[in-house]
VOBA-1610 file (N, C-alpha, C; in pm, whole numbers, padded with zeros to 5 digits, always signed):
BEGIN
Unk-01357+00392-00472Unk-01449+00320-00383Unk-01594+00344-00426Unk-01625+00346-00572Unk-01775+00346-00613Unk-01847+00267-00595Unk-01826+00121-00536Unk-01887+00035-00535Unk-01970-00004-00388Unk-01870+00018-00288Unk-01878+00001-00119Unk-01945+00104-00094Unk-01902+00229-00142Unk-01978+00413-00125Unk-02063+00478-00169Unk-02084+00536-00113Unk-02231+00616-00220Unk-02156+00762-00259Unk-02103+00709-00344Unk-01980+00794-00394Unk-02062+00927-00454Unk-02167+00926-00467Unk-02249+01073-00540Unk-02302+01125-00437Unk-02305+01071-00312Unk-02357+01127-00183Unk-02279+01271-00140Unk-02111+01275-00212Unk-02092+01386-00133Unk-02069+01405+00022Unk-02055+01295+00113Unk-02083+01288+00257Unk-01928+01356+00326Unk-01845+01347+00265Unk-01745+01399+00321Unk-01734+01550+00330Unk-01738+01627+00446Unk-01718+01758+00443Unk-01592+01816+00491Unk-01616+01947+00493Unk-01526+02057+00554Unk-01457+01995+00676Unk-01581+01964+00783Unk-01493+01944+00915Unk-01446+01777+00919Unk-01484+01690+00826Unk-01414+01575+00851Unk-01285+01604+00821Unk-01236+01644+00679Unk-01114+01685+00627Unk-01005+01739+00820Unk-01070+01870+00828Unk-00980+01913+00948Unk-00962+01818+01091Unk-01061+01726+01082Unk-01054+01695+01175Unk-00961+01561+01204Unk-00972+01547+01097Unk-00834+01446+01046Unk-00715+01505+01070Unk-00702+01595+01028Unk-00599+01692+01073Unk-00539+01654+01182Unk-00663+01719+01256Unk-00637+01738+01416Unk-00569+01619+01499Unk-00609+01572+01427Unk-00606+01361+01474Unk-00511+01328+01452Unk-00379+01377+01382Unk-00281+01340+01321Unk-00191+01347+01417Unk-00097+01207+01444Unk-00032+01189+01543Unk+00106+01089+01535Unk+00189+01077+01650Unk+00280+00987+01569Unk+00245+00842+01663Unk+00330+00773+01627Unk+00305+00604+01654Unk+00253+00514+01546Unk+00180+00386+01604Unk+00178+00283+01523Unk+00030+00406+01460Unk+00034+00339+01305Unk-00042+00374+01226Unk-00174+00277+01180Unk-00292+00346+01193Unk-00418+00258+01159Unk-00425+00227+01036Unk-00436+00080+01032Unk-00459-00005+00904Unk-00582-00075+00889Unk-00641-00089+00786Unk-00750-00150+00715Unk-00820-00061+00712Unk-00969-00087+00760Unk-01085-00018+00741Unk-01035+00133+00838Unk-00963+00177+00756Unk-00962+00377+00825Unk-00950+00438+00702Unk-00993+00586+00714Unk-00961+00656+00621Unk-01024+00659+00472Unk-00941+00681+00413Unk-00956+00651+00274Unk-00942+00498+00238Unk-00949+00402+00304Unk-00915+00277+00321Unk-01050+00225+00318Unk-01196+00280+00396Unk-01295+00233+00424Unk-01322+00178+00319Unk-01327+00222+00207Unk-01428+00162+00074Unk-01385+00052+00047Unk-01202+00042+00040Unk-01134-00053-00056Unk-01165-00173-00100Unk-01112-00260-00190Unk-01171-00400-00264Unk-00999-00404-00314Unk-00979-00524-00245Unk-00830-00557-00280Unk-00821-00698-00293Unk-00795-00750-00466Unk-00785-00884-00505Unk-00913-00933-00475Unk-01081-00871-00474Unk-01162-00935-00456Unk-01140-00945-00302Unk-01127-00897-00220Unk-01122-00921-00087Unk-01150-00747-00029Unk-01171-00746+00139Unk-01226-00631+00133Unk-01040-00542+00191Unk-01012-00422+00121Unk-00910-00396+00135Unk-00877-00275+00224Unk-00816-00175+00203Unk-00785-00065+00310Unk-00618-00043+00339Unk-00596+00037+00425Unk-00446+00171+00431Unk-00380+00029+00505Unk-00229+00030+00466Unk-00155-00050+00450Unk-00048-00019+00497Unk+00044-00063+00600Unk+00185+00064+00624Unk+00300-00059+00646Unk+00422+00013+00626Unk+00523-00110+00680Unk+00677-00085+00663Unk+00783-00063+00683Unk+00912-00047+00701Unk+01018-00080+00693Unk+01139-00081+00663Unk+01260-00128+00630Unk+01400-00041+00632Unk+01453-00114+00717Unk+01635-00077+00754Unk+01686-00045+00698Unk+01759+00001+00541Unk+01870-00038+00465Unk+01979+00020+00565Unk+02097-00074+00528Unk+02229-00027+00557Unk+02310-00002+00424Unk+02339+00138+00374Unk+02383+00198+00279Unk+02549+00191+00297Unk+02641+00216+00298Unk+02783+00219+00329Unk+02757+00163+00480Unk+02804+00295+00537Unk+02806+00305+00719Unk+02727+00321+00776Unk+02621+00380+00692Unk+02488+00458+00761Unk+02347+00343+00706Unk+02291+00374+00818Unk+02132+00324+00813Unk+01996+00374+00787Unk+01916+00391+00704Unk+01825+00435+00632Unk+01673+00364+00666Unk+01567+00454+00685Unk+01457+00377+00701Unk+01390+00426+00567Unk+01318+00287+00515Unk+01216+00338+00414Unk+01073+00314+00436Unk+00978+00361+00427Unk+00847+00328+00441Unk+00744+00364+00362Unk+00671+00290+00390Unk+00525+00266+00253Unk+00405+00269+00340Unk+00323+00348+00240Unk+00207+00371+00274Unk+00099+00334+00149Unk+00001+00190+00156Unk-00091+00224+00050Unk-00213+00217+00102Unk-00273+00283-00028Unk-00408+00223-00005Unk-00437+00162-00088Unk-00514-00001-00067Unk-00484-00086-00168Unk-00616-00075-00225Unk-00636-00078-00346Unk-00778-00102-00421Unk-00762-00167-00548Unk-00739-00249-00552Unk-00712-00325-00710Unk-00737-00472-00687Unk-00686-00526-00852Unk-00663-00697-00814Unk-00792-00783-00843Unk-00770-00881-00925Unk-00846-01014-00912Unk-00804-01085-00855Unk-00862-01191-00763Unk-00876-01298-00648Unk-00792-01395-00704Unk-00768-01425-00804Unk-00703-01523-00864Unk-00568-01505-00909Unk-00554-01350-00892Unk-00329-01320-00940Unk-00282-01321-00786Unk-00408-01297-00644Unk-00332-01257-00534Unk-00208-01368-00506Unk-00104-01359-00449Unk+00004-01432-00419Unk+00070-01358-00293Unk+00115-01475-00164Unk+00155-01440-00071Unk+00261-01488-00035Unk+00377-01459-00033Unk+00523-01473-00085Unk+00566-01532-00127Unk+00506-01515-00281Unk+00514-01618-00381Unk+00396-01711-00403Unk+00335-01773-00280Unk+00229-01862-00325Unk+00104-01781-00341Unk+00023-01906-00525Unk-00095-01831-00518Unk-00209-01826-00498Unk-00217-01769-00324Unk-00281-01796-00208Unk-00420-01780-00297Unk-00440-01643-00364Unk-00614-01601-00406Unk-00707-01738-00489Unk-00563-01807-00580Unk-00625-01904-00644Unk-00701-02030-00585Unk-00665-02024-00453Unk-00716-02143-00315Unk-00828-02089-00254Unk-00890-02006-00248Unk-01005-01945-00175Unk-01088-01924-00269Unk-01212-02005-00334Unk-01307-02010-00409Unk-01446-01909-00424Unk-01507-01884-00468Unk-01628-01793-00437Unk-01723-01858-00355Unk-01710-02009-00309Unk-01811-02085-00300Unk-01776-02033-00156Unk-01650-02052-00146Unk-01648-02044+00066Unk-01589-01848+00051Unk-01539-01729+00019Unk-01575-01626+00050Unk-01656-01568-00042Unk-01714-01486-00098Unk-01809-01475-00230Unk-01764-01347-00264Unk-01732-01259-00376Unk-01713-01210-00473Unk-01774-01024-00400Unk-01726-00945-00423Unk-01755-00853-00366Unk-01858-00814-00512Unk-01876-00802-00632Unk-01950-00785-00721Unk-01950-00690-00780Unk-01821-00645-00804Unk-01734-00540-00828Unk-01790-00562-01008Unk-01837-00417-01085Unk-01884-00401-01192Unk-01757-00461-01278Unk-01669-00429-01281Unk-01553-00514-01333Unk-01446-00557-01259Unk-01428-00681-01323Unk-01347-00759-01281Unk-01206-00683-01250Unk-01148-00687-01152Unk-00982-00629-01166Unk-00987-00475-01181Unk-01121-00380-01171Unk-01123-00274-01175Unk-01058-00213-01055Unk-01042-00068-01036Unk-00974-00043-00916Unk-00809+00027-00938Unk-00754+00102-00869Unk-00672+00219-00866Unk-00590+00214-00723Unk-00449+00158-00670Unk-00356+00142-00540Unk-00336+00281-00577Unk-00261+00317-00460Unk-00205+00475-00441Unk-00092+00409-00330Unk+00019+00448-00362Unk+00189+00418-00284Unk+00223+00492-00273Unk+00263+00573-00136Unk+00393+00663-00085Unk+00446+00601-00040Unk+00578+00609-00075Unk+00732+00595-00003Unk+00799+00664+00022Unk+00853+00682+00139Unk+00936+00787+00251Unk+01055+00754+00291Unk+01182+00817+00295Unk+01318+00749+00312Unk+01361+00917+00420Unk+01477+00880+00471Unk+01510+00925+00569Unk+01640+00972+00525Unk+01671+00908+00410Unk+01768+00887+00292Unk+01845+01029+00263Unk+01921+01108+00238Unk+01983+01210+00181Unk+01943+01191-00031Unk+01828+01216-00072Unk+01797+01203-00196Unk+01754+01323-00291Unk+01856+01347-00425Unk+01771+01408-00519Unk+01624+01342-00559Unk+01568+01511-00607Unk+01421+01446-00724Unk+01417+01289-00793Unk+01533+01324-00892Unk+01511+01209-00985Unk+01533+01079-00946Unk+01615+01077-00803Unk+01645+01014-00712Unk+01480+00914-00647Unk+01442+01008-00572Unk+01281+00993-00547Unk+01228+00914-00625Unk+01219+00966-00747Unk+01121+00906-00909Unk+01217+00805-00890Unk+01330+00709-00900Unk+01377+00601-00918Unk+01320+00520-00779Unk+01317+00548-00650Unk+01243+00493-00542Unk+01089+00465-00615Unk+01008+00542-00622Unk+00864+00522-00656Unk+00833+00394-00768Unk+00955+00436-00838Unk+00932+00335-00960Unk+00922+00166-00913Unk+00997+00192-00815Unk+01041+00049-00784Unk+00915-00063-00665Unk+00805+00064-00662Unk+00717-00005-00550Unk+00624-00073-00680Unk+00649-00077-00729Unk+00583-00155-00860Unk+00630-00264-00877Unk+00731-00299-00843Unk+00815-00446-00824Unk+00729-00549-00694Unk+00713-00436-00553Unk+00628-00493-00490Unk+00495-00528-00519Unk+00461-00408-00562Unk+00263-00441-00624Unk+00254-00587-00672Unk+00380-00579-00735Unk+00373-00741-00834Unk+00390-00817-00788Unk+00461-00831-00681Unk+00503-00934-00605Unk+00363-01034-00516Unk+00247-00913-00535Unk+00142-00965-00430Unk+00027-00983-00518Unk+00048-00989-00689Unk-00032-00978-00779Unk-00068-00909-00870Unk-00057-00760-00826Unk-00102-00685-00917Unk+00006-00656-01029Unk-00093-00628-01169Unk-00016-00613-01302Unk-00035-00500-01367Unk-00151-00356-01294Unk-00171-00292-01351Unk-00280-00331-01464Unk-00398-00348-01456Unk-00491-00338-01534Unk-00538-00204-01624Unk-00601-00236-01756Unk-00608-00125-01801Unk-00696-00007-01755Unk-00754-00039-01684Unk-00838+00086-01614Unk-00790+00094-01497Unk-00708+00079-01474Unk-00613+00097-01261Unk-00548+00276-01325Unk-00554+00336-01241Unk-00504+00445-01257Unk-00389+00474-01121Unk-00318+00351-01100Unk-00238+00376-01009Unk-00149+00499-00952Unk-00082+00515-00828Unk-00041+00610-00830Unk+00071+00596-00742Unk+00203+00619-00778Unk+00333+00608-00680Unk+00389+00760-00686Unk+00416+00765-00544Unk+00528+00907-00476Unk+00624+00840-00361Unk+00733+00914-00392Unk+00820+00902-00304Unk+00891+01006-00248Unk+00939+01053-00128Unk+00977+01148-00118Unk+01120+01111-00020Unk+01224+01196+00013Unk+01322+01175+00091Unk+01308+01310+00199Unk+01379+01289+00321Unk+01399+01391+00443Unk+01555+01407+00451Unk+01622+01375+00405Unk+01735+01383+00422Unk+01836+01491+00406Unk+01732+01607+00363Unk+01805+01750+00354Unk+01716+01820+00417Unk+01801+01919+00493Unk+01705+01996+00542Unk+01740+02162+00509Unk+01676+02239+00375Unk+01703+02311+00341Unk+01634+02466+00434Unk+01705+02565+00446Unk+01613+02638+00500Unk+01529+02719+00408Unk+01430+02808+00496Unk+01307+02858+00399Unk+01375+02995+00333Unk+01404+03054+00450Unk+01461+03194+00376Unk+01609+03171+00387Unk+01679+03102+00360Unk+01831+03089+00286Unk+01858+03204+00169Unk+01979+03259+00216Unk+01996+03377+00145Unk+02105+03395+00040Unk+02160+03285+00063Unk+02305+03268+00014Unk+02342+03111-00066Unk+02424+03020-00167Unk+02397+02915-00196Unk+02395+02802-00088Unk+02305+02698-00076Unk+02329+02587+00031Unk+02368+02462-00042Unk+02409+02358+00067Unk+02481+02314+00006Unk+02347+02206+00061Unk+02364+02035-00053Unk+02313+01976-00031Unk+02364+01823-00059Unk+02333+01699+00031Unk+02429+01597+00002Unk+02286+01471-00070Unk+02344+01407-00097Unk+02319+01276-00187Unk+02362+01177-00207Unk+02286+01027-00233Unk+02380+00919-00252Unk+02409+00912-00375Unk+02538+00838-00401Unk+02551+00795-00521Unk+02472+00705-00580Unk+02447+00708-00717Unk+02425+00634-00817Unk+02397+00455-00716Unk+02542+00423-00794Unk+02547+00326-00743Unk+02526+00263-00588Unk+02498+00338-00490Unk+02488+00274-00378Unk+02310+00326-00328Unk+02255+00303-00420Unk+02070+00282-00431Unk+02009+00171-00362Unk+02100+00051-00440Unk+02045-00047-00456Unk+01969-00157-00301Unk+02023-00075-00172Unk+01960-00141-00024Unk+01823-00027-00002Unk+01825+00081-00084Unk+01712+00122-00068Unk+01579+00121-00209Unk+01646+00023-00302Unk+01517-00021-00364Unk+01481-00217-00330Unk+01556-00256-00287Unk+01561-00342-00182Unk+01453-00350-00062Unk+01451-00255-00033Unk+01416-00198+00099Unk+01235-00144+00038Unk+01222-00077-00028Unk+01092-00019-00083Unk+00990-00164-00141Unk+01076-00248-00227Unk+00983-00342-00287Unk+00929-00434-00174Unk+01037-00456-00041Unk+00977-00529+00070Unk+00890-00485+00147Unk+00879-00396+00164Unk+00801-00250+00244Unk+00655-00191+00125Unk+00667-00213+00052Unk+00564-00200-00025Unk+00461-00355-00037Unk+00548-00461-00053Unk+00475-00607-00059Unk+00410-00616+00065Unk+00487-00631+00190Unk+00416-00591+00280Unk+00332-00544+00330Unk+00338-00403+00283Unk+00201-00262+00331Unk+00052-00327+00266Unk+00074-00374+00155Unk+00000-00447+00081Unk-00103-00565+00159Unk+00005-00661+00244Unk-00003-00785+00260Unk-00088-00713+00419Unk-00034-00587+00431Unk-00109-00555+00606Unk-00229-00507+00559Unk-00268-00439+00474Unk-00390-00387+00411Unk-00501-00527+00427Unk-00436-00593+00351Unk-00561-00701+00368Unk-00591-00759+00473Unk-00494-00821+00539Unk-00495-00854+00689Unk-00545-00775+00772Unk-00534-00674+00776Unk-00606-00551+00835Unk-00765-00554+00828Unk-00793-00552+00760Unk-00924-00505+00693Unk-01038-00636+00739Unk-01167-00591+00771Unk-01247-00641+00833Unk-01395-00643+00744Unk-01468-00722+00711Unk-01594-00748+00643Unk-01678-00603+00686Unk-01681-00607+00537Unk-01764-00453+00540Unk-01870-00464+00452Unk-02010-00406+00509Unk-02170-00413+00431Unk-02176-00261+00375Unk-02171-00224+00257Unk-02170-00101+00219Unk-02281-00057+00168Unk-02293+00051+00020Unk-02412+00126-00008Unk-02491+00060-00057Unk-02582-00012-00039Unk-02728-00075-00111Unk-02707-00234-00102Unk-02603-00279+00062Unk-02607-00367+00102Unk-02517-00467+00026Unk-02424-00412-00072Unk-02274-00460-00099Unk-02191-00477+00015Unk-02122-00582-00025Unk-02065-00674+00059Unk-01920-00679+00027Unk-01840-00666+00094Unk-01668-00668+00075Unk-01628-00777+00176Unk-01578-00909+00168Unk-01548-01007+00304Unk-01402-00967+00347Unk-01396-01013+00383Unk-01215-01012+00439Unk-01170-01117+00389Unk-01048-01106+00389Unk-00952-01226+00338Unk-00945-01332+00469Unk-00975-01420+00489Unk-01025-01562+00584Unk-00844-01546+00648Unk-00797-01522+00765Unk-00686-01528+00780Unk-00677-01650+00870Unk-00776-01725+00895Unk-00739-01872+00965Unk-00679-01960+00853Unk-00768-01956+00749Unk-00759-01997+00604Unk-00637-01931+00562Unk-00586-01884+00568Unk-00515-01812+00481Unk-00329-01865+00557Unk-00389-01895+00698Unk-00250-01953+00805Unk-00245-02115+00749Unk-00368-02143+00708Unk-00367-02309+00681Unk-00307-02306+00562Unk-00335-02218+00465Unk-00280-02231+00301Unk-00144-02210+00304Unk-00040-02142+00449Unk+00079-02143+00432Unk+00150-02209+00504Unk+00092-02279+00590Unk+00172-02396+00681Unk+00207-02498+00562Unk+00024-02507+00479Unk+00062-02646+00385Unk+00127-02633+00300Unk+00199-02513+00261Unk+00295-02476+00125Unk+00455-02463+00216Unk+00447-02487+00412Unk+00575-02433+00458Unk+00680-02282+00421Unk+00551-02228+00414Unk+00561-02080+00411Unk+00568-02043+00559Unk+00480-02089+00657Unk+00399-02065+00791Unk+00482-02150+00854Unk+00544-02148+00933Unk+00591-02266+01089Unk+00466-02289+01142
//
């Protein structure tokens, strides 16, 4: 967020960090302009923290997966909204260009969380796959994006001082596939709430981030019958 921030300012301290902390709670989760979200620039639009969820049904059992980004990447012109490519319809003339030193510059960060019974390498095959979503909403990974995917599972619950061998369960191999299913939709999504989320922001030396026009943005998918 060098561009929106006065990123050499240093303004973040000791007690913001804890106090975030403190703040940490469960329920619906704040999207757009919060957090580490404030600065963002997503597809040329103004961006921010992104969240969103998904069912799988694995054999018998049911699995939640969820995504968390913060979106900061993207040129205005790869954005695409399920499937259509919405960024290429919204001109500079009617929202204007946040004036971002380079084009498509910028760095997403993705956690994904499963509820899942999962090994490590297990995990690393989840993470991999929110990259399927990124793409899905445009992004290609530019050469200066320093993206970043984690995934983690809850599905074991090992103890701390275990004294003796424990035992631990896992899915198979083959029965993955409703929970990378599940991540690429939940990741396109978190994405798609990030922007929607996010609200016109005047930043350091009177830089400008707009929002993505979501009246505009309902008209561009009725007329493609994306939208009822």
């Amino acid at each position: 967020d060098g561009w929106l921030n006065d990123i050499n300012g240093f303004h973040l301290t000791h007690d913001h960090v804890f106090a975030a902390l403190d703040a940490a709670a469960s329920g619906p989760v704040a999207e757009g302009n919060v957090g580490g979200g404030t600065g963002m620039i997503c597809h040329d639009f103004k961006g921010g923290i992104g969240t969103s969820s998904r069912v799988a049904t694995v054999g018998s059992e049911q699995y939640t997966v969820g995504a968390l980004v913060q979106a900061n990447y993207g040129d205005r012109r790869d954005l695409r909204v399920d499937g259509a490519p919405i960024g290429r319809e919204i001109s500079e003339a009617e929202v204007p260009l946040p004036w971002l030193p380079e084009p498509g510059s910028g760095s997403i960060i993705i956690v994904v969380a499963t509820d899942a019974p999962l090994l490590p390498y297990q995990c690393e095959r989840l993470a991999q796959r929110a990259t399927v979503g990124l793409g899905r909403v445009g992004g290609i990974g530019h050469n200066g994006s320093g993206d970043i995917f984690l995934a983690f599972a809850t599905g074991n619950h090992i103890p701390n001082q275990a004294q003796s061998p424990t035992d631990v369960s896992y899915l198979p191999n083959r029965m993955m596939n409703p929970l990378f299913y599940a991540t690429v939709e939940a990741v396109e999504e978190a994405i798609l709430n990030a922007l929607t989320a996010a609200e016109t922001l005047v930043g350091f030396q009177g830089r400008t981030a707009h929002a993505l026009p979501l009246d505009r943005l309902q008209t561009l998918l009725r007329g493609r019958r994306i939208l009822g």
